[in-house]
C-alpha positions as CSV (number, residue, x, y, z in Angstrom):
1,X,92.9,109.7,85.0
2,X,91.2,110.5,88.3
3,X,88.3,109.2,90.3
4,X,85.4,108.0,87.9
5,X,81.9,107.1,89.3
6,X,82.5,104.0,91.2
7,X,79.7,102.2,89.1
8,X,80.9,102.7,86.0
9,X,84.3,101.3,87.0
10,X,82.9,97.9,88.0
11,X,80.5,98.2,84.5
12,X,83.8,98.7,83.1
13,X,85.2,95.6,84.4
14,X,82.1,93.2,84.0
15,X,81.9,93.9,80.1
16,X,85.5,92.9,79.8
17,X,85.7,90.1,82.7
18,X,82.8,88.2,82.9
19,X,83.8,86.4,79.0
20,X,86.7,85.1,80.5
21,X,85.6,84.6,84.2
22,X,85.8,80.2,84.1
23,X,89.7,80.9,84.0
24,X,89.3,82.1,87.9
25,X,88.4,78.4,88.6
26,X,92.1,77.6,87.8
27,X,95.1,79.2,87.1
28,X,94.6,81.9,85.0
29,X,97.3,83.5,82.5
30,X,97.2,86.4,81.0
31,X,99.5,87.9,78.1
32,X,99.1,91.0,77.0
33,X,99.8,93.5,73.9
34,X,99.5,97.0,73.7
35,X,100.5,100.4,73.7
36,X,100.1,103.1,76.6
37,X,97.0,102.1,77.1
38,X,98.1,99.5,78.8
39,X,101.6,99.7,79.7
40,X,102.9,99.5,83.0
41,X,106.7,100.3,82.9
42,X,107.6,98.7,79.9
43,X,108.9,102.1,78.0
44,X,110.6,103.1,81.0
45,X,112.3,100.0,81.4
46,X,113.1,99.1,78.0
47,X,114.5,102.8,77.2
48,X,115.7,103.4,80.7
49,X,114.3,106.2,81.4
50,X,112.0,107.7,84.6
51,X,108.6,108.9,84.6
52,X,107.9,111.8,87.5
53,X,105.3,112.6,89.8
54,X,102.3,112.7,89.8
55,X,102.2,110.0,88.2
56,X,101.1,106.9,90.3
57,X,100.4,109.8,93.4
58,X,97.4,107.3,94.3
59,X,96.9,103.4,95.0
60,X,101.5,102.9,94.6
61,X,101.6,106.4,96.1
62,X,105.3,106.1,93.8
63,X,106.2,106.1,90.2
64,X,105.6,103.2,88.7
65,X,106.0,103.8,84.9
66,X,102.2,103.8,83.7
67,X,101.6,107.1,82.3
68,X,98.2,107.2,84.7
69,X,98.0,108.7,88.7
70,X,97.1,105.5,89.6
71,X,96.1,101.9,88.0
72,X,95.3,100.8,84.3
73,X,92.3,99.1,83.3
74,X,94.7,95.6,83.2
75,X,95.6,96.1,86.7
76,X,91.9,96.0,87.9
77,X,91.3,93.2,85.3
78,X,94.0,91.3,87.0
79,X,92.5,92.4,90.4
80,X,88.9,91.0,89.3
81,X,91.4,87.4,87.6
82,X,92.2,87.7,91.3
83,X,96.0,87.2,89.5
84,X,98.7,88.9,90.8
85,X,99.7,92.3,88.6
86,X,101.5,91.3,85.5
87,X,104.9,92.4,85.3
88,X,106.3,93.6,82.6
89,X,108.6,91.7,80.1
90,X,111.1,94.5,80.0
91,X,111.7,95.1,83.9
92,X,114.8,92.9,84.8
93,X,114.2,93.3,88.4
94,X,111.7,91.9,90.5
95,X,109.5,90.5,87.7
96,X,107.2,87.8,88.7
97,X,105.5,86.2,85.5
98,X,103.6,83.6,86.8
99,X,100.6,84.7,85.9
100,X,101.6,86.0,82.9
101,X,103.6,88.7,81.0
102,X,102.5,92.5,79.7
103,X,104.1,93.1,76.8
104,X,102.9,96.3,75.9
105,X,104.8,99.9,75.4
106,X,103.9,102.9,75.6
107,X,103.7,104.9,71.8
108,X,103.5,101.3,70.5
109,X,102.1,100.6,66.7
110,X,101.6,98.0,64.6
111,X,105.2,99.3,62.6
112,X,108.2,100.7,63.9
113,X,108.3,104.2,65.0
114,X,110.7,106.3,67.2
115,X,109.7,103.2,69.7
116,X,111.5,100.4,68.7
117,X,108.8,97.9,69.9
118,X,106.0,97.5,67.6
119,X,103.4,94.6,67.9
120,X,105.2,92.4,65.8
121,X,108.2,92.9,67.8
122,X,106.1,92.3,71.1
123,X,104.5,88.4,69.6
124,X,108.4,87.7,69.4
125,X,109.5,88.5,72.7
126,X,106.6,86.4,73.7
127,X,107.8,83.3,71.6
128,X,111.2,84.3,73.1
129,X,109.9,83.9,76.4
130,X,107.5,80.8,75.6
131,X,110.5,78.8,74.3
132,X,112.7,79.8,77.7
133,X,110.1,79.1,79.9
134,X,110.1,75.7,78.3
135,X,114.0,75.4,78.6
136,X,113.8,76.3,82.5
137,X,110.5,74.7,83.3
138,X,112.5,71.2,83.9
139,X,114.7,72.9,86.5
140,X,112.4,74.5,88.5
141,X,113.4,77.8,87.1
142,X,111.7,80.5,85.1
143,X,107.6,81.5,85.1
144,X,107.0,77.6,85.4
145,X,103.5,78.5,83.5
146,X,102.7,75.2,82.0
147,X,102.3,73.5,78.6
148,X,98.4,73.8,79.5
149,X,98.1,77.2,81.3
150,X,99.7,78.3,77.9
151,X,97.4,76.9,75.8
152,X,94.6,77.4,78.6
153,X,95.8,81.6,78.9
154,X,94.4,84.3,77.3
155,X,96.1,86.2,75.0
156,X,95.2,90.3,74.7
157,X,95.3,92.9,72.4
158,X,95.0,96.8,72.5
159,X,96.7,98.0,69.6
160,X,96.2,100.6,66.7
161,X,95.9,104.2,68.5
162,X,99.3,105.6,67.5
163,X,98.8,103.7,63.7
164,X,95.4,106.0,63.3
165,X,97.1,108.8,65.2
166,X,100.6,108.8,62.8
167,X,98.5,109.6,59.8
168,X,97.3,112.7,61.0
169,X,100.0,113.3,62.4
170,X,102.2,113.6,59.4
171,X,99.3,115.9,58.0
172,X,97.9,113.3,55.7
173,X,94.1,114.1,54.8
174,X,91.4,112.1,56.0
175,X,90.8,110.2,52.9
176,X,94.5,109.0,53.3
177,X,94.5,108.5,56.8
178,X,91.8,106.1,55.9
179,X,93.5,104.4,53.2
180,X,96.7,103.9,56.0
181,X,94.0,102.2,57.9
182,X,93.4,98.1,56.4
183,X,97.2,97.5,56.4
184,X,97.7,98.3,60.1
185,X,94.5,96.2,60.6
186,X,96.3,93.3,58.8
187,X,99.8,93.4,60.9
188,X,97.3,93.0,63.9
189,X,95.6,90.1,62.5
190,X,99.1,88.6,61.3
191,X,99.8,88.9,65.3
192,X,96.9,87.3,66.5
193,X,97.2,84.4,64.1
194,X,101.2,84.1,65.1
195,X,99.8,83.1,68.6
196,X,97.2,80.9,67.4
197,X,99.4,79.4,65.6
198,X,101.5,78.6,68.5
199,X,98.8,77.5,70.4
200,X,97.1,80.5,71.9
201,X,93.3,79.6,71.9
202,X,91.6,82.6,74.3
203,X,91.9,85.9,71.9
204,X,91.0,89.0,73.6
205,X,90.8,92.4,71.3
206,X,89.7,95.7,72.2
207,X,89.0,98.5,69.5
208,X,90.3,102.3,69.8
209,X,88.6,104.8,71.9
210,X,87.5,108.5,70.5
211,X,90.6,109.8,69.6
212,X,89.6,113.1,68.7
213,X,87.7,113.4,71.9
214,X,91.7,113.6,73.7
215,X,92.6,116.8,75.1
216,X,96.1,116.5,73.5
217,X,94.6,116.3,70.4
218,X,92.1,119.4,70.7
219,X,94.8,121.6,72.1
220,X,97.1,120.7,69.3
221,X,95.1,120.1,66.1
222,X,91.9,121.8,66.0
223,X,91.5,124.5,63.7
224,X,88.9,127.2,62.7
225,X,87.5,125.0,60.0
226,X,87.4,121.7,62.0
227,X,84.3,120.1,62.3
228,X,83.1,119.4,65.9
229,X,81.0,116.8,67.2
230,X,77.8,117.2,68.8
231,X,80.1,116.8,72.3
232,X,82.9,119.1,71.0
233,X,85.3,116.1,69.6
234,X,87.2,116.4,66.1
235,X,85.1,115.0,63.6
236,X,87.6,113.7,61.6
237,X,90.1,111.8,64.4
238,X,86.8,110.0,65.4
239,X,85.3,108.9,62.3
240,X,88.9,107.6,61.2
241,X,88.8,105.8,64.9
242,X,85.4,104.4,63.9
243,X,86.7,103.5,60.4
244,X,89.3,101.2,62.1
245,X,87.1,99.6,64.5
246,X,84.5,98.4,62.0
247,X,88.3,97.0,60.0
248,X,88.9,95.6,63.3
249,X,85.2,93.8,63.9
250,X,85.4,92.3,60.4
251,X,88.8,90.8,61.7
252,X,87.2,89.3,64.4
253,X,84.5,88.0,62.1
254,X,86.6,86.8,60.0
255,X,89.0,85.2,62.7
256,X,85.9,83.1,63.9
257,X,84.7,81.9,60.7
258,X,88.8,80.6,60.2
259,X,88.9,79.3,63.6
260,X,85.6,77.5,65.1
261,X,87.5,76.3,68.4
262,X,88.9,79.8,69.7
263,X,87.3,81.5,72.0
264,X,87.6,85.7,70.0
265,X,86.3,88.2,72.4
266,X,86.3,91.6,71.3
267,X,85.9,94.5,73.4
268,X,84.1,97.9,72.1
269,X,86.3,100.6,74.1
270,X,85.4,103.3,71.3
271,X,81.8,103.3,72.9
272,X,82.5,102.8,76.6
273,X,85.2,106.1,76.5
274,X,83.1,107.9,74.2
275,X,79.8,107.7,76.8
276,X,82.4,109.6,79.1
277,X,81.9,112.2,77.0
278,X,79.0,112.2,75.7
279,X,77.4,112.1,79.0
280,X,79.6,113.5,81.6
281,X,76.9,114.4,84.5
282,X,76.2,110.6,84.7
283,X,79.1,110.1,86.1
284,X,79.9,113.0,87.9
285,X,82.9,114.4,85.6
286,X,82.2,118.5,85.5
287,X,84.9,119.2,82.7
288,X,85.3,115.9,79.9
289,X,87.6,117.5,77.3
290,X,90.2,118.7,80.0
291,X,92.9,116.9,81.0
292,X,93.0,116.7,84.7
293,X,97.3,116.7,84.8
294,X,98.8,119.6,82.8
295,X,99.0,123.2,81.8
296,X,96.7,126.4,80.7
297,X,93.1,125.5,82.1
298,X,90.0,125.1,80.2
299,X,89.0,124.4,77.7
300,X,92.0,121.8,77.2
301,X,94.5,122.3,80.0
302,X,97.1,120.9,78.4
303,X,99.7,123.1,76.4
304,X,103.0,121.2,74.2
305,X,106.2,121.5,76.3
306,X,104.3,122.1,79.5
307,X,102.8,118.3,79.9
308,X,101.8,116.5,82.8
309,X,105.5,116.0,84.8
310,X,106.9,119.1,83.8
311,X,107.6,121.5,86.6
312,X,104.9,123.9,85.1
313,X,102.1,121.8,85.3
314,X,100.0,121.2,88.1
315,X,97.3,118.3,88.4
316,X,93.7,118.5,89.3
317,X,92.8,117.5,93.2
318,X,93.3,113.5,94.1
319,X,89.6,112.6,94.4
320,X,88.7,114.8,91.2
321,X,86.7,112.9,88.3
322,X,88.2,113.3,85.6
323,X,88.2,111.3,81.7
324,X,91.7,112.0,80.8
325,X,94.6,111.9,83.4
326,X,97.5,113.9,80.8
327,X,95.7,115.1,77.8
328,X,97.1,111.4,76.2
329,X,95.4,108.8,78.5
330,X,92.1,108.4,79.1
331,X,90.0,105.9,81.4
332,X,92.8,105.1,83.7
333,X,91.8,105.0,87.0
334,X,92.7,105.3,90.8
């Protein structure tokens, strides 16, 4: 996205640091799964492909295959770990994974869709990596993260956008979008107890943001019966958003009654996005529902086959605040 008021960034990262802040005294580790949100190269690496300017056109001032103008909310995580910026699993050069691995893809979900690395897939590349890390540690090769730092790291998880998104999507109604809803909770859970089960003890989860509050989603799927939100969002993409996060806080509940020694952190992204929008003036963001990279103007400015990267769009001024940086991907920052 672009520029965001400079004090809701560090609010930003205070709510999701300060839980985990006694790993700064040490080495601190970080693993991470996910989808778009937080990816940073790994569909572009794992597909081979290339992702255009403007994207990363501030902080890199290059490409850098995160679908944002400039870093993700795990990069300034990482900044405030003061860890280096995890590399991502997929990218065969210059990887450095000694803090850690990203594991996430972009259009990610907790099954397997046109991208062939779902969640599940992602908990076995990191057992992959876990068990070669073990094999190289003795030679001086590899991440060389330790038998502790794993157990010591902490293990995240943004997952279950594209799950609520595929429903609609394929035209379901809402009452079957919910009903798609507990499985894709479940796979989550099965991936979060795969890594307790090999020793993960620090589980970090963050819910799903406002979905129908995404300028993509306006452009494409609101009708002239939709039902609008007070703040102009699709009634329907939110509630089923809100729907999965209440699944996903009874997972956590549950995780923490099963397991009394973990540490389960979970995140409420749903209502730190959604007070973007609700409240725009607070932090100086003039137009919320329009994405600041793409094509057509208000009240969406984003049009299908004229995206962000295309040579028909055009992005908003560097410095402009902004929610969404493509129509897709909001709270990404500079």
């Amino acid at each position: 996205m672009g520029t965001i008021h400079g004090s809701f960034s560090l609010a930003l990262i205070l709510v999701i640091i300060v839980p985990l802040m006694k790993c700064v005294d040490s080495k601190c580790v970080l693993f991470n799964f996910g989808d778009s949100n937080s990816d940073n190269g790994g569909l572009m690496a794992g597909l081979g492909l290339y992702l255009g300017p403007p994207a990363g056109r501030t902080f890199f001032n290059r490409t850098t295959g995160r679908f944002c103008d400039g870093r993700l909310y795990i990069d300034f995580i990482c900044e405030g770990l003061k860890i280096n910026f995890l590399s991502h699993y997929l990218e065969s050069s210059g990887a450095n994974f000694e803090h850690g691995v990203n594991f996430a893809v972009a259009g990610a979900a907790t099954v397997t869709t046109f991208i062939p690395f779902p969640l599940s897939t992602q908990v076995l590349q990191f057992l992959h990596f876990k068990n070669k890390t073990r094999e190289l540690r003795p030679q001086g090769l590899g991440s060389l993260i330790s038998e502790d730092e794993l157990k010591d790291a902490v293990y995240s998880f943004d997952m279950g956008q594209n799950d609520v998104l595929m429903g609609f999507t394929a035209n379901l109604t809402y009452q079957h979008v919910l009903e798609t809803l507990p499985a894709s909770v479940s796979r989550i859970k099965d991936a979060v107890i795969s890594i307790i089960a090999n020793g993960g003890r620090k589980i970090w989860i963050y819910n799903t943001g406002p979905l129908g509050c995404l300028p993509q989603t306006l452009a494409l799927r609101k009708k002239e019966n939709s039902t609008l939100d007070s703040v102009g969002c699709l009634a329907d993409y939110n509630n089923a958003a809100m729907a999965f996060n209440a699944l996903l806080d009874q997972m956590c509940d549950d995780l923490r009654s099963q397991y009394h020694n973990l540490t389960i952190v979970c995140t409420d992204m749903y209502a730190i996005k959604y007070d973007l929008f609700a409240n725009p003036t607070k932090y100086g963001i003039e137009h919320p529902l329009m994405a600041c990279c793409g094509y057509g103007g208000p009240p969406y400015n984003y049009k299908n086959l004229m995206t962000c990267g295309q040579p028909t769009a055009t992005a908003c001024p560097v410095g402009t605040r902004s929610v969404s940086w493509d129509g897709v991907h909001s709270l990404q920052q500079i």
